[in-house]
C-alpha positions in Angstrom: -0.2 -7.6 33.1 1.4 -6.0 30.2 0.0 -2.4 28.5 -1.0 -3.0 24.7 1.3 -0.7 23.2 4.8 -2.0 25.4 3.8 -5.3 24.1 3.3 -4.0 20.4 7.1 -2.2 20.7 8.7 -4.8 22.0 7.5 -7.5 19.1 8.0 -4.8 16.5 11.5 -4.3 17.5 12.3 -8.2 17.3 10.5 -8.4 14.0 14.0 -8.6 12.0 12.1 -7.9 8.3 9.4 -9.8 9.6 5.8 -9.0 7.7 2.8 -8.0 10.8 -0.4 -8.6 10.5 -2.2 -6.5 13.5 -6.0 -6.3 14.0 -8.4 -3.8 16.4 -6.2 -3.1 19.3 -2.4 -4.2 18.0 -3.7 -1.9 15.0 -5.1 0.7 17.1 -3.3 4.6 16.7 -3.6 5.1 20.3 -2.1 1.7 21.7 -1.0 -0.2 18.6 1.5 -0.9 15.6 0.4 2.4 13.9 2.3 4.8 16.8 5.3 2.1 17.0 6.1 0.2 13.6 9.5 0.2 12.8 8.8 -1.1 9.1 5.4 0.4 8.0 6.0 -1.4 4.3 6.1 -4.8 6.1 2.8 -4.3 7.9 -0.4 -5.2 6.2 -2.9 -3.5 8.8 -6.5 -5.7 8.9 -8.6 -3.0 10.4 -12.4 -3.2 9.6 -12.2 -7.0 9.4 -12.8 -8.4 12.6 -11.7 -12.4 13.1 -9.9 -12.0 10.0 -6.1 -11.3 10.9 -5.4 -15.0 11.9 -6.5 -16.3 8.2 -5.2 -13.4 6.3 -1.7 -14.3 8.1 -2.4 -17.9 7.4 -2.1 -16.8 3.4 0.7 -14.5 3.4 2.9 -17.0 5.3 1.8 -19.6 2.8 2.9 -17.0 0.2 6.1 -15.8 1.5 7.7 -19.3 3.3 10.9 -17.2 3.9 9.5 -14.6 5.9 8.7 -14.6 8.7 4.6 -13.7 9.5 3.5 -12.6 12.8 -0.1 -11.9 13.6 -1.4 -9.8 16.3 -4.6 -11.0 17.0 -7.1 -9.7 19.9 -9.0 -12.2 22.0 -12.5 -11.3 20.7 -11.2 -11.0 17.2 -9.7 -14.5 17.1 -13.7 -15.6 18.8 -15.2 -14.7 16.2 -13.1 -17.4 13.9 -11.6 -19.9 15.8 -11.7 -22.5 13.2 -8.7 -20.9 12.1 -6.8 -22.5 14.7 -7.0 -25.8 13.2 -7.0 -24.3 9.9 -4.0 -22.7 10.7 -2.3 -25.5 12.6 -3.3 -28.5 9.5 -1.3 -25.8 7.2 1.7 -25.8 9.9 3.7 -22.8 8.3 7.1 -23.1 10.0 7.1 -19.1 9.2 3.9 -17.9 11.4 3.8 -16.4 14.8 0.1 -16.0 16.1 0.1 -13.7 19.1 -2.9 -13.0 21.1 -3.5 -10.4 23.4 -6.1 -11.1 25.6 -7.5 -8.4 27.7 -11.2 -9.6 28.1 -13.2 -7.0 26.4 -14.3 -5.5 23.0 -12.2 -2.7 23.5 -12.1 -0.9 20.5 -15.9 -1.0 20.6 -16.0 0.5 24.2 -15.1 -2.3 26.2 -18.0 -5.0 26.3 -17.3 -8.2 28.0 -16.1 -11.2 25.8 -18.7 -13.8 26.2 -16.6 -16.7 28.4 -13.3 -14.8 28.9 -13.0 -16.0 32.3 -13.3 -19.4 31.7 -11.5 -19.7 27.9 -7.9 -21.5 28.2 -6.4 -20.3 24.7 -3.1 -21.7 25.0 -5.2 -25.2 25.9 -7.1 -24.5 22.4 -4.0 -23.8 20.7 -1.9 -26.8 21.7 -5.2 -28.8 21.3 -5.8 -27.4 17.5 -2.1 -28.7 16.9 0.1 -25.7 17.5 3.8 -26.4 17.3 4.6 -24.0 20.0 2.9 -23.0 22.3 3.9 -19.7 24.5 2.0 -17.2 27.8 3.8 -13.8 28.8 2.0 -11.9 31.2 4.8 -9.1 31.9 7.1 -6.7 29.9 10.1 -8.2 31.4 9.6 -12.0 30.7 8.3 -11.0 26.9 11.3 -9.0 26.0 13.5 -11.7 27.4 11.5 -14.5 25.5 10.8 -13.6 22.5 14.4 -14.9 21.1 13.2 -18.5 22.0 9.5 -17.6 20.5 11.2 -16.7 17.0 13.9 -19.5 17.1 11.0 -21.9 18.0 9.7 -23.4 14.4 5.6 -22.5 13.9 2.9 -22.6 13.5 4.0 -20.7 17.3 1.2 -18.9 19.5 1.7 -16.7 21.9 -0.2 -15.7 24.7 -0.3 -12.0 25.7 -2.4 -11.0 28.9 -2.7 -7.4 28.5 -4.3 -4.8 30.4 -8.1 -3.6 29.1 -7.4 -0.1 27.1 -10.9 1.1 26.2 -11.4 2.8 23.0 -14.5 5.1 23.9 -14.2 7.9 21.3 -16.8 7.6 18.4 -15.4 6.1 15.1 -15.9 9.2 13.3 -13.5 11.3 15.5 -11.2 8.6 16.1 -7.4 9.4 14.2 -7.0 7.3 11.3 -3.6 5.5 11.1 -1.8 7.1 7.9 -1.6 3.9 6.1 -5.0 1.8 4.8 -5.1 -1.3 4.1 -6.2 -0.9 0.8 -2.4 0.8 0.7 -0.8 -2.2 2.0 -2.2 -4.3 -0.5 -1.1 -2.6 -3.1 2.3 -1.9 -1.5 3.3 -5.0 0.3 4.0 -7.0 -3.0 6.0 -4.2 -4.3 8.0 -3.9 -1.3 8.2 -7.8 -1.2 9.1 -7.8 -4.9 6.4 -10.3 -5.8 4.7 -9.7 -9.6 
């Protein structure tokens, strides 16, 4: 199984201008893009918005055809609005990359099952919603060494990450706060992007 964070580093240093769109653990200061980016002023962090990151990324790669968007998604994240997979896939952005790390649990909330993770075949959803791609990595090694063929592969691409359960069990209110909101990387992202 692969550890959150090596997973997050290893996309983030194949990104190649890429823009990110992380959600709860990929965004996460302990074990996500926060500690690692490479390119904070391409990330558009959708913290607070649970389920949201795949449609958010859906738009952006709509709006920017010649970047390339990759989402990191967690497993009970992309639960709570899987009609984006069809969504996603009838809109068949050739620029989107829709990673999913799957570790079982809520863990930013302090680790409560997912309701069917056992028996859930996301890749089988994927490919069924009409994925172009379809990927499953389930070691450091084999990710590093496929991602070249993930990101020459045309999209809509997913990519499925299993990843060990790191539980978040420090109360919100004394958790550290990633320096950059998202409020900021809607106002900056544009600029950076040079879009009026």
């Amino acid at each position: 199984m692969l550890k959150n964070q090596d997973a997050v580093k290893v996309i983030d240093s194949k990104r190649n201008g890429a823009i990110i769109v992380p959600t709860m653990n990929a965004n996460n200061v302990h074990f996500g893009l926060p500690t690692v980016t490479t390119d904070q002023k391409m990330d558009l962090p959708i913290s607070g918005a649970m389920g949201k990151a795949s449609s958010v990324g859906l738009g952006v790669a709509l709006a920017q055809p010649d970047k390339k968007v990759m989402i990191l998604d967690g497993d009970g994240s992309l639960l709570m609005n899987l009609g984006s997979l069809v969504t996603l896939s009838n809109k068949a952005p050739k620029n989107l990359y829709h990673f999913l790390f799957n570790n079982n649990v809520y863990a930013v909330t302090g680790g409560q099952p997912i309701p069917g993770s056992e028996v859930s075949d996301w890749e089988g959803m994927a490919k069924a919603a009409g994925y172009a791609k379809v990927f499953s990595f389930d070691n450091l090694e084999d990710l590093t060494t496929g991602l070249d063929e993930v990101f020459e592969s045309e999209g809509p691409v997913f990519v499925h990450l299993r990843v060990e359960p790191e539980i978040e069990n420090t109360p919100v209110q004394f958790r550290t706060r990633p320096s950059r909101t998202v409020q900021m990387a809607i106002k900056e992202l544009p600029e950076t992007l040079g879009v009026r």
